[in-house]
C-alpha positions in Angstrom: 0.0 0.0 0.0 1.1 3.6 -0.8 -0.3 5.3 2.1 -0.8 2.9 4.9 -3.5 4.1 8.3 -4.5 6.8 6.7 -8.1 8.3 6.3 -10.2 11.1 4.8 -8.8 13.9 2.4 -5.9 14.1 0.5 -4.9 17.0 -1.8 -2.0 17.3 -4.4 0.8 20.2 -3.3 0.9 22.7 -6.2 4.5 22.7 -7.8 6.0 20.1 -6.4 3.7 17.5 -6.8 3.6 16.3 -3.2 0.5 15.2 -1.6 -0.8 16.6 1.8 -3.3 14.6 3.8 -5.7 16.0 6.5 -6.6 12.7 8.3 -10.3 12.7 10.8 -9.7 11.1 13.8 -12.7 9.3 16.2 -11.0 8.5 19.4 -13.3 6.3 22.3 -15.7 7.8 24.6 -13.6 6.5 27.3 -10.9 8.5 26.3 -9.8 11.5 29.0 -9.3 14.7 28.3 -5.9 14.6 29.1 -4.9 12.4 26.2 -6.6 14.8 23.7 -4.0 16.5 21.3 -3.0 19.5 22.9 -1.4 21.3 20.1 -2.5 23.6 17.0 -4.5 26.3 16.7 -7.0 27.8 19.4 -6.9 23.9 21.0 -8.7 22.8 24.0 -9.2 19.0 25.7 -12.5 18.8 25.5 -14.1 16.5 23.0 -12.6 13.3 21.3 -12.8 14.1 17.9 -9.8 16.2 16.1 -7.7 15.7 12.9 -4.1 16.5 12.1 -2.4 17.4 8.7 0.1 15.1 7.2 2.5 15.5 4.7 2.6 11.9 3.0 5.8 9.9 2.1 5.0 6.5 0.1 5.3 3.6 2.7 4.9 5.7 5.4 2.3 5.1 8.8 0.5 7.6 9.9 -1.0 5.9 12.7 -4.6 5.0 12.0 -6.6 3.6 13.9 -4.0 2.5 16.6 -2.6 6.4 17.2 -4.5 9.7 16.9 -3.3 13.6 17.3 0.6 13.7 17.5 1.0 10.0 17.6 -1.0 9.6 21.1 -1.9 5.8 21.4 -5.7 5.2 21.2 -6.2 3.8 24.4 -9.1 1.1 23.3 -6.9 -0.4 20.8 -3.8 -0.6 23.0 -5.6 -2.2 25.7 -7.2 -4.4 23.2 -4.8 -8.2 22.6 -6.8 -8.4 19.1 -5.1 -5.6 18.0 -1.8 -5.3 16.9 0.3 -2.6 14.8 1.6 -3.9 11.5 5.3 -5.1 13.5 3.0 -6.7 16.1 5.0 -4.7 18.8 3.3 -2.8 21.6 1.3 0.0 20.6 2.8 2.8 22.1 6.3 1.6 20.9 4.3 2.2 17.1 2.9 5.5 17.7 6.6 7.0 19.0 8.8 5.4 16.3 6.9 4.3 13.4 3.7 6.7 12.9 4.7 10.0 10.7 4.2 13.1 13.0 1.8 15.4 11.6 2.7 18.8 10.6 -0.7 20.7 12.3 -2.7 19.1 15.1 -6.8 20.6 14.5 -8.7 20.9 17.8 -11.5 18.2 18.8 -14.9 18.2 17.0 -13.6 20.0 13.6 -14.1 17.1 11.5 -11.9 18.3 8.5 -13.5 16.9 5.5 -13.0 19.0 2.2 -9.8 20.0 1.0 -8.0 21.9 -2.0 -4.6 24.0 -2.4 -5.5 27.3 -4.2 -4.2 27.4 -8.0 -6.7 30.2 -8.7 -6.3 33.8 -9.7 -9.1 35.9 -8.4 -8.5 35.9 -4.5 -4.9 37.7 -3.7 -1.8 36.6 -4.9 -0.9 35.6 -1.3 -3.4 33.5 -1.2 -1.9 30.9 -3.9 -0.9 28.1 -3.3 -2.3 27.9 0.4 -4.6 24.9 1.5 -8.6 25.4 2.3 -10.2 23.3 4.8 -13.8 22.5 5.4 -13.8 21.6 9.7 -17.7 20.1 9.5 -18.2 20.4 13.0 -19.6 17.6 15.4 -22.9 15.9 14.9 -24.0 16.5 18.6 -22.3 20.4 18.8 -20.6 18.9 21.7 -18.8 22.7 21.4 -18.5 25.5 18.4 -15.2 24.1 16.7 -15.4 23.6 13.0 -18.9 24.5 11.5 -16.4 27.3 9.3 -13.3 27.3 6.6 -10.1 27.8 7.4 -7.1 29.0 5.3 -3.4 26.8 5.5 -1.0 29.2 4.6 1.9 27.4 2.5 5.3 28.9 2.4 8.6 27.0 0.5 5.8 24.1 1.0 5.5 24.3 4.7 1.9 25.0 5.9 2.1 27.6 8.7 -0.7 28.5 11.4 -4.3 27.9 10.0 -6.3 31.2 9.6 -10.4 31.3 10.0 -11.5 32.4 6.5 -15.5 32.1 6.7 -17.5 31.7 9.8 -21.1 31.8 11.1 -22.1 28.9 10.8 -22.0 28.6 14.7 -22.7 31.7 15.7 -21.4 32.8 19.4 -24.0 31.5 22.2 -26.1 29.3 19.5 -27.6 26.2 21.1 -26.9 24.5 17.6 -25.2 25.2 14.4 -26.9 27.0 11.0 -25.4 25.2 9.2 -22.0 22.7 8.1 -19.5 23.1 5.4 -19.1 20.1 4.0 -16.7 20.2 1.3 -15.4 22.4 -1.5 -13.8 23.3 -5.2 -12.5 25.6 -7.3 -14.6 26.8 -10.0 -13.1 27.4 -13.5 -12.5 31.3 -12.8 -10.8 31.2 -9.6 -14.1 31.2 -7.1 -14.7 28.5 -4.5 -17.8 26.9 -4.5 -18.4 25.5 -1.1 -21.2 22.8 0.0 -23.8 22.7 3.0 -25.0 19.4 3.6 -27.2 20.7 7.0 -29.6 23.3 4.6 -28.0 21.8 1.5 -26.5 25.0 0.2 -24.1 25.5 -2.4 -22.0 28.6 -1.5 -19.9 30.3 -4.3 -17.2 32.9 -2.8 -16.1 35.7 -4.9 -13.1 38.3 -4.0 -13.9 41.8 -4.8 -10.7 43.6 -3.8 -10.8 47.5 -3.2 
């Protein structure tokens, strides 16, 4: 396999041709808050659902389903004698030496699920090349995470410190969401057509600079 325990999106790397994974992870509901990933962007424990950013190397681990966040051991499958990592060593041992470490760790409850690198021309020239993200949000809005887009900036091919770029769909102090981006595209001039699957909404977003 070219890309062994991995799940969800991938997305090529413009120029160089290298391909960038956003894995969704689903830890246990046993799992305690202290073994939630604890690093990123505007992270807290709560919650057991997050998702990290990979960059992918053929042959490589990247954990799933026996590690989640920055190679933290999911504690139902190490505790579980059915289940075994790929060198049939302990768990833990797996997630430290032979799982990739991701390159961003997402909060819990983002649900990244749509993902593209920019090629476009219509937004600004700085924006090029950077990597949109769709977070979904959790089913049970166990907290207002995700439910918007976010914006990877990529430098030299290094993604730096995600950036909100269109929220409201979890406005502050709603009991429930108005809605959840599900995935998105570029259309042929440069716009970004985004899906709703909550009001089933097709969004298109246009720049109009000054």
């Amino acid at each position: 396999r070219l890309l062994p325990a991995l799940q969800n999106a991938l997305a090529g790397l413009p120029v160089t041709a290298e391909i960038v994974a956003l894995k969704s992870q689903i830890g246990s509901g046993s799992l305690p808050v202290d073994r939630l990933p604890s690093a990123g962007f505007a992270i807290r424990p709560q919650g057991r659902k997050g998702g990290v950013l990979n960059r992918i190397e053929a042959g490589r681990s990247y954990g799933w389903p026996f590690c989640y966040g920055d190679r933290v051991p999911h504690i139902t499958v190490q505790d579980n004698p059915q289940v075994a990592p790929p060198d049939d060593g302990p768990v833990a041992t797996f997630c430290r030496d032979r799982a990739g470490a991701p390159a961003i760790v997402l909060p819990t409850h983002v649900a990244p699920l749509g993902v593209i690198f920019y090629t476009g021309e219509r937004f600004p020239a700085d924006m090029r090349g950077d990597m949109f993200v769709t977070l979904h949000g959790s089913h049970g809005f166990a907290n207002s995470f995700g439910y918007k887009v976010i914006r990877v900036p990529f430098e030299g091919g290094q993604p730096g410190q995600p950036q909100d770029f269109i929220t409201g769909w979890a406005p502050p102090g709603a009991s429930i969401w108005v809605g959840r981006p599900l995935d998105l595209t570029m259309a042929p001039d440069g716009a970004l057509f985004i899906t709703d699957d909550d009001k089933g909404f097709l969004y298109r977003v246009d720049y109009v600079g000054p």
